[in-house]
C-alpha positions, 0 to 999 in steps of 0.5 A: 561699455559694459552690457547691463545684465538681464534678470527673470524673476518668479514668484507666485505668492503674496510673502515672496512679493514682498520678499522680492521687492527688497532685493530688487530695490537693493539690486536696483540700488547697485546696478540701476541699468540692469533690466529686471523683468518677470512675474510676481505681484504688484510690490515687485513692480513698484520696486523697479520689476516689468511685471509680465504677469501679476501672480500674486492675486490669483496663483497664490495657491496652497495645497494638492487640490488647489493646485489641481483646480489651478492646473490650467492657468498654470499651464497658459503661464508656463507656456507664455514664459517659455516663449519669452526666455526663448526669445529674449534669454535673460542673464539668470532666473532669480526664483522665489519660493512657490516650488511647485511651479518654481521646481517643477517647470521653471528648473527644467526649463532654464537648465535645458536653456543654459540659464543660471539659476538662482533660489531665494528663500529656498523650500522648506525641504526639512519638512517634506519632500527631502529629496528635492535636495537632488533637484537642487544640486542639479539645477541651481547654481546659488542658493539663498536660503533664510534659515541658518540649519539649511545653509549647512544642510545644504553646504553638506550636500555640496550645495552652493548655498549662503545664508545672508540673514532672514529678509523679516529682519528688515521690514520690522521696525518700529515707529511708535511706541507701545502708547503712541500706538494706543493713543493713535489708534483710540485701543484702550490702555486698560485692555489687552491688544490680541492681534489676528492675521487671518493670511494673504491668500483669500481661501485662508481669510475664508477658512481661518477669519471666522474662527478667529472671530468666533474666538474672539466672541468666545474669549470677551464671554471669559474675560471683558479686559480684550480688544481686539485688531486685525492685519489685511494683507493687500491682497484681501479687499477690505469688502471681504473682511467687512462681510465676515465681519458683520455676522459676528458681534464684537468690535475689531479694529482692521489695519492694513499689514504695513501699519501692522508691521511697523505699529500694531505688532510690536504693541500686541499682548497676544496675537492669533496667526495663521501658519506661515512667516507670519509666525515668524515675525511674530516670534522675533518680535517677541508676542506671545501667540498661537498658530491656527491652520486648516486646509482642505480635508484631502490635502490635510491627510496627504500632508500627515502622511508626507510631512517628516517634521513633528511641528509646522509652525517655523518658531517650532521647527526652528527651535525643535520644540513645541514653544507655540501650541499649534491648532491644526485640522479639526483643533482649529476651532473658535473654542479651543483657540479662546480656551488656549489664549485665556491660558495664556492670558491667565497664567503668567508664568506660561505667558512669561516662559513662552516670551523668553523662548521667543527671544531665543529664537530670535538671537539666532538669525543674525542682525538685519541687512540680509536684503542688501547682502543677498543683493550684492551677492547675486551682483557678485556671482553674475560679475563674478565680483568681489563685493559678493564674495564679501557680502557671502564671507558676511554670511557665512560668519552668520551662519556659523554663530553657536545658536545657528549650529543649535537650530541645525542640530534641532531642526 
């Protein structure tokens, strides 16, 4: 009788919960005795994952001084999953994002326990910090990242690393059309729909919503044809939006991020979207937007300093142009962000152009199905399997696709 494996996961952000669901759905799906355990967010739990400690609601961090105000909790939870690997030895760590904690402490851990390690949705190590590429070969024996250009800049660095197709591809589909979605959620037809996402984190809701609120005053004063929706991530009570809300005078519909993602999107005209995967969906579902960022002042220079991209946003990078205008730091402000979208509403032909670039980015990531690939991967290469060595020739044929060497020689 064959043993079931034992899997740890970790992730520490609102994005990487949902992220890991899929797989662990998928992963469950293939092998429902496999006992998956670890730390993560509630989506994760739902999934099938024993959830040892809920990372989502209070560790979904970002920044250098967040960070350091965090620093103490961080350390109580290193500590807990160190007794905990030591005692019960999982199979592998599977690794979700959230590399400050996941490179730092986490790699050094499981190498100096001997336990295979796997990264999904790998750090963007193009923008900032290339030299964990050295961290990666030296602790990780898989690699799973979500961006074609990073496949074959691993692959060149000898790095076991496939790319399966970007996990957004399978949580965007549509169930209604553009009028049963007017229709169901009483918008009107003779308006254009902006969308906000203000983020998942609560610092974002904080620094970013009364901006976009601000905008919103700011952009009905030039023009009476909008209205205006906002997607709440779970992690956001609806309490603190209702507070933001009620300080400023213009209606807005709040939908939770799952009707979002399967009604609203689709049918925006424009969106407003704080910088992140966010942007990404926005870009394959094709809206036209723009990116809006703001983080605390010292982290602002430390990151000016250090990052090596000349864009943040993923739409940008991935097409190594400025598609999206990005309003970062002390451009992110209500003016500008209403002058910004009157442009685009009012201009045509800069509203069209910035569709057609959208849809380009879009032919580069592949067909959906990269939760399930990914999955039988990981089976694979902890069976050592074929059903993952054909999911990975699956990716591989992918990633070799002429708009993903594009992406790479751009990126």
């Amino acid at each position: 009788m064959t043993v079931p494996f034992k899997i740890f996961f970790v992730v520490g952000e609102h994005s990487g919960d949902m992220r890991a669901e899929k797989l662990i759905r998928e992963i469950k799906g293939l092998r429902p005795d496999w006992e998956l355990t670890g730390l993560g967010g509630p989506l994760m739990e739902a999934a099938g994952m024993e959830l040892l400690r809920n990372m989502v609601d209070d560790l979904a961090i970002i920044g250098f001084v967040e960070v350091f105000l965090k620093a103490p909790t961080l350390a109580r939870v290193y500590r807990m999953v160190k007794r905990y690997l030591h005692e019960e030895r999982p199979d592998a760590i599977v690794l979700v994002d959230y590399p400050g904690f996941n490179i730092m402490l986490m790699a050094p851990l499981a190498q100096k326990l001997g336990i295979p390690m796997i990264y999904y949705i790998v750090p963007q190590f193009w923008a900032w910090k290339r030299g964990r590429i050295k961290k990666f070969k030296k602790y990780f024996d898989k690699m799973y990242p979500v961006f074609p250009f990073e496949a074959k800049q691993l692959a060149q660095e000898g790095i076991d690393a496939d790319y399966l197709g970007h996990p957004l591809l399978d949580e965007m589909k549509q169930t209604m059309s553009r009028e049963e979605v007017f229709q169901a959620f009483k918008f009107d037809p003779d308006k254009k729909l902006i969308g906000m996402l203000p983020g998942s984190r609560r610092r974002e809701v904080r620094v970013l919503l009364p901006i976009m609120l601000e905008a919103a005053q700011r952009l009905r004063e030039m023009r009476d044809d909008v209205q205006f929706v906002l997607s709440r991530a779970n992690t956001v009570s609806l309490d603190v939006i209702d507070n933001y809300l009620d300080e400023y005078d213009v209606p807005i519909t709040v939908v939770s991020q799952e009707e979002y993602r399967s009604q609203i999107g689709p049918a925006l005209d424009f969106a407003w979207v704080k910088s992140g995967t966010s942007t990404l969906e926005c870009a394959l579902l094709g809206v036209p937007f723009l990116i809006i960022y703001k983080v605390h002042y010292i982290t602002g220079l430390i990151g000016r300093a250090i990052i090596n991209t000349p864009f943040i946003g993923l739409p940008n990078v991935v097409a190594g142009d400025l598609i999206v205008p990005e309003l970062l730091q002390e451009q992110a402000t209500g003016q500008n962000l209403a002058e910004q979208s009157q442009r685009y509403l009012r201009d045509t032909r800069a509203y069209e152009n910035m569709q057609y670039q959208l849809k380009k980015i879009r032919n580069i990531f592949g067909p959906p199905g990269s939760s399930r690939r990914t999955a039988e991967s990981i089976v694979g290469f902890l069976e050592g399997s074929e059903e993952g060595k054909e999911a990975d020739a699956a990716g591989e044929a992918v990633t070799n696709e002429k708009p993903a060497e594009k992406a790479s020689a751009e990126g």
